[in-house]
N, C-alpha and C positions, 0 to 999 in steps of 0.2 A: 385453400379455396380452389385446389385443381382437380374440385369434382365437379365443379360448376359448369355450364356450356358457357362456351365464349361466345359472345356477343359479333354479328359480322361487323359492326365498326371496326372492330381491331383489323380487318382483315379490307378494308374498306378498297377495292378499286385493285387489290393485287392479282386477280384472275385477269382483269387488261391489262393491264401490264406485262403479264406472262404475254398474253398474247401479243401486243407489241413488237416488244422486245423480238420473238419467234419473228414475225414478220420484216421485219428490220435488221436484224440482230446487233443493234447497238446497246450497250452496256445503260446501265443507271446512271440517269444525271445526279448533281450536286442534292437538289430540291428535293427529286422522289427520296433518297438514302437520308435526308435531314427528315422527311416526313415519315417513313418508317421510324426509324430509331423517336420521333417523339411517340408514335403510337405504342412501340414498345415500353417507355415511361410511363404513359396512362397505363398499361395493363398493369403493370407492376405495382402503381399505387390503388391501381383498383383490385389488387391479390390474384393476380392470376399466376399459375405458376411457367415459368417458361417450359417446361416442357411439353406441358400441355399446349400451349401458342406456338411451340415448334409443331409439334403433331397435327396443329388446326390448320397450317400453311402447308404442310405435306399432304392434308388429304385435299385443300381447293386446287394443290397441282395435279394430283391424279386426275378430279374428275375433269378440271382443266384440255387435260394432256389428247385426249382422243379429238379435241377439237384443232391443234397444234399441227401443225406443217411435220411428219415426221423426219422431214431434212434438216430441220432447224434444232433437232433435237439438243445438239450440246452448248445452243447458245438460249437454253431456257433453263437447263441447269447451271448455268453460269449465270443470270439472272436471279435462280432461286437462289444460289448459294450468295451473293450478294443481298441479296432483299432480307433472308434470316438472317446474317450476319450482323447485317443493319440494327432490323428488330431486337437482335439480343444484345447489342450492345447497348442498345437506348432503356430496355428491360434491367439490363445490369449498372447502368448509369445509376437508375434509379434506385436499384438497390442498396448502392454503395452510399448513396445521399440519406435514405432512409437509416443506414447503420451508422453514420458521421453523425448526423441530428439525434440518435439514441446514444451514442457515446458521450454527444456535449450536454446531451439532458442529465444522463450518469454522473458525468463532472460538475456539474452545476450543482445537484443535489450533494454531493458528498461533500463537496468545498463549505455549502450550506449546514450540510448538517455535522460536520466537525467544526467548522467556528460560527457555529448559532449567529448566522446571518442575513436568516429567512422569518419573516411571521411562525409562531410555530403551530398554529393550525393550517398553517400551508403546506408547511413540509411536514408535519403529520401523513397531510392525505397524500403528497408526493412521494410519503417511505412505502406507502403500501402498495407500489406500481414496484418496489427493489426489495421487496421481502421480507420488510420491517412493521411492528407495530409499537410504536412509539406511547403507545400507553403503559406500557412494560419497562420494566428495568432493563439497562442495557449496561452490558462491559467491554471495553475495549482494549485488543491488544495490540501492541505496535513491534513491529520486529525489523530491528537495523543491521544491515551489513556491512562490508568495509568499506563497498559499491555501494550507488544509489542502485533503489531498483526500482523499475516500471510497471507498468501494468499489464504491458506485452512482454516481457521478460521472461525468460527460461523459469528462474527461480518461481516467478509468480502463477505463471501458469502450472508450474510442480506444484509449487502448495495447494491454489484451490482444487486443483483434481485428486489431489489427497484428500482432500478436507470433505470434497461434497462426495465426493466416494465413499466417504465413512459414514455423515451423517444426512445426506438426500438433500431433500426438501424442506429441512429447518429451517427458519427465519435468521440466514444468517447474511452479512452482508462482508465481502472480502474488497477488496483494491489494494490502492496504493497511493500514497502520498508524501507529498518532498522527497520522494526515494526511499521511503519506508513502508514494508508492507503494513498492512493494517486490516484488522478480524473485530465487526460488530456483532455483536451474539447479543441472547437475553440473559440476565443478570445469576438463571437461573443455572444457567447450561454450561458449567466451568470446564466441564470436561471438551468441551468446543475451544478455549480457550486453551485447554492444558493441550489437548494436541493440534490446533495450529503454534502454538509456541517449541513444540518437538519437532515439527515439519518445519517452519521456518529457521529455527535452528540452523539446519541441517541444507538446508537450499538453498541459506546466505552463507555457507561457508566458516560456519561456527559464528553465527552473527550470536548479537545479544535482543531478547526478548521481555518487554515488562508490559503488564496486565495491569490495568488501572482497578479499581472496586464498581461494583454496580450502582448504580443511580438511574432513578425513575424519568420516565420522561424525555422529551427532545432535549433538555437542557442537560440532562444527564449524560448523555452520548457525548458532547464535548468536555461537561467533567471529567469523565472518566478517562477519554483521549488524553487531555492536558496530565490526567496523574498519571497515565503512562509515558508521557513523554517525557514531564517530571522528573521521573524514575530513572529513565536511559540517562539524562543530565547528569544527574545526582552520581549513578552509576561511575560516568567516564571521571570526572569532579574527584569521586573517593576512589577513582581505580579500585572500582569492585567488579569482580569477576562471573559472579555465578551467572547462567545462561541466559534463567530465568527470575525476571525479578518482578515484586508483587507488589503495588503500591500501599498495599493495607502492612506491608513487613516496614517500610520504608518512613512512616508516620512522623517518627520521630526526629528526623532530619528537616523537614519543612519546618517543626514547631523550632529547632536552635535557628536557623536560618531567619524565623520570624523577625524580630529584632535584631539588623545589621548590625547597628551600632553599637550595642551590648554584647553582641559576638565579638567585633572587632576590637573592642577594649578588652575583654578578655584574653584575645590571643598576645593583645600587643604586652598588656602585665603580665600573663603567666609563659608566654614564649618569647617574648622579644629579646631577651638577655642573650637565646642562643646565638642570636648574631653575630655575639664579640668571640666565639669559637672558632678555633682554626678550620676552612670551609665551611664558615657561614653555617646558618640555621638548618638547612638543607637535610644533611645527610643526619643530624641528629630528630629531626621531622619523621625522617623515613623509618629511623630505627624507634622512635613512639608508635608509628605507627602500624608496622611489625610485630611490636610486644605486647601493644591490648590485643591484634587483630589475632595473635596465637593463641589468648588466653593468657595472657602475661606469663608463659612457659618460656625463659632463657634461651635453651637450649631449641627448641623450636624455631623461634627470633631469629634466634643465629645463622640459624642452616638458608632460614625465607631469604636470608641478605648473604650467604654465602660466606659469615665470616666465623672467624675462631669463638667457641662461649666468653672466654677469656679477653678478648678483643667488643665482644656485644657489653660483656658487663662491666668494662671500663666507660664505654660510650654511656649505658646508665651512670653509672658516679659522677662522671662530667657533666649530665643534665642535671643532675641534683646539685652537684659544686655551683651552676650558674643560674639555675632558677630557686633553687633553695629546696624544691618538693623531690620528695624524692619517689618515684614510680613506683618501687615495692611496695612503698603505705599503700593502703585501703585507701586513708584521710585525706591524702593528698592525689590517689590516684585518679577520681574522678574527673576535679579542677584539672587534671594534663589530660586525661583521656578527649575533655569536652573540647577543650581550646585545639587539640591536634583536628578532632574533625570539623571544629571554627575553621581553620586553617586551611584546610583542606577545600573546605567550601568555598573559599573568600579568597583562595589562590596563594594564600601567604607563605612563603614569603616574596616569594615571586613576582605578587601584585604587591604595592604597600597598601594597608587597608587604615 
């Protein structure tokens, strides 16, 4: 708006003043400097821009100036340079109050619209003020590091400048939350997803990233949140490593997980015997879990845990000596594979379940 003429209210009574001052040369009291600095707040919410309101106070001192005592000259510049000093403080006051009440409105919707805690034909019309159209499928990815991070953080300001560098003006929506960054896109646009999950990577410090599935709708945006943060769980839970992980690969962990109780009686019949093993359940847990996660390859196993083949495959015959099944079957390999990642989930043996 700083093509518009400014209005002289904004400038109301400052030519006397000049002159005053000149006359007197006594500085600005309390009152006048409280009374600029608010007029500088009105222009600011009425969009003027300050430079322009500097420029409009430099030209009423010129033509000011030929009516001025030219003896008094340095104390009407000391005058001016207090009275704008004034004004733009009360102009940038106002600014900073305007950009706090746009961050808490930001926070407020996002809070909402990741735990579905709004009307959702409210926060419909509230996503399309942040770039969103909530009639659309939406997916969410969430990216954790070893830090929390913020929204004013190094990392996070890397990423969105990556992100919107790439893809403009898409309806996309970035922050952060609990200390994890977080990328709303449309269901459609995976590729927004695949590379904010390479930038954030990369800007947490080798953090891990998972991508929930698309779902329609305001209520989808929190679906899809929750299956991506699901996933990071899940993730630290089975000490799974890859970068990025995808809720739609992950499916079948929520469905064992369904049923506690049928988990947990599972692991405690088909694992509990290894207990009575010299150090406990533990270390023979680790080496099940090694031996499917190779492909049930021996020699692979061995190397993942640093020990001799010869030394992995006695630790096999021992789980079969005490649980009875033995891992090389097919028949039996499933019932141990399923209960190791019962286990794994449910904490055991760690937790008792």
């Amino acid at each position: 708006m700083t093509g518009r003429e400014i209005p002289d209210e904004y400038l109301e009574g400052y030519a006397r003043l000049l002159t005053e001052v000149c006359a007197t040369g006594r500085r600005l009291t309390r009152e006048e400097l409280e009374s600029l600095r608010a007029r500088g707040e009105l222009a600011a919410e009425a969009g003027y821009g300050l430079r322009a309101l500097v420029r409009r106070h430099m030209a009423v001192a010129r033509d000011t100036w030929p009516t001025l005592s030219p003896a008094a000259g340095s104390h009407v510049l000391a005058a001016m340079d207090q009275a704008i000093d004034a004004f733009a403080e009360g102009h940038e006051r106002a600014q900073l109050l305007a950009v706090r009440q746009e961050e808490a409105a930001r926070r407020e919707f996002i809070d909402d619209l990741l735990y579905g805690r709004s009307d959702l034909g409210r926060l419909a019309e509230r996503a399309e003020r942040f770039g969103l159209l909530l009639s659309r499928a939406h997916a969410v990815a969430v990216a954790q590091g070893c830090k929390p991070v913020e929204d004013a953080a190094p990392a996070a300001r890397q990423v969105e400048h990556a992100v919107v560098n790439r893809f403009g003006k898409r309806r996309i929506l970035l922050t952060s939350k609990d200390g994890r960054l977080v990328c709303v896109a449309p269901g459609d646009q995976d590729d927004v997803l695949s590379f904010f999950a390479k930038q954030a990577h990369a800007a947490t410090d080798g953090g891990q990233v998972a991508i929930g599935r698309p779902h329609p709708g305001a209520g989808g945006v929190v679906h899809s949140y929750e299956e991506a943060l699901n996933a990071l769980d899940l993730a630290e839970r089975l000490h799974i490593q890859e970068p990025v992980l995808r809720a739609v690969d992950l499916l079948v962990y929520p469905v064992l997980a369904r049923d506690r109780q049928a988990m947990a009686d599972l692991v405690r019949t088909t694992l509990g015997p290894l207990k009575d093993a010299r150090g406990g359940a533990g270390p023979l847990i680790e080496t099940l879990t090694a031996y499917f996660d190779s492909g049930c390859v021996a020699a692979e196993a061995a190397r993942r845990l640093s020990l001799s083949v010869r030394a992995f495959t006695y630790r096999l015959e021992r789980i079969h000596a005490l649980t009875g099944a033995n891992p090389a079957d097919p028949v039996h390999r499933y019932a141990l594979q399923t209960a190791v990642i019962g286990a794994r989930l449910l904490g055991w043996p760690d937790d008792d379940v």
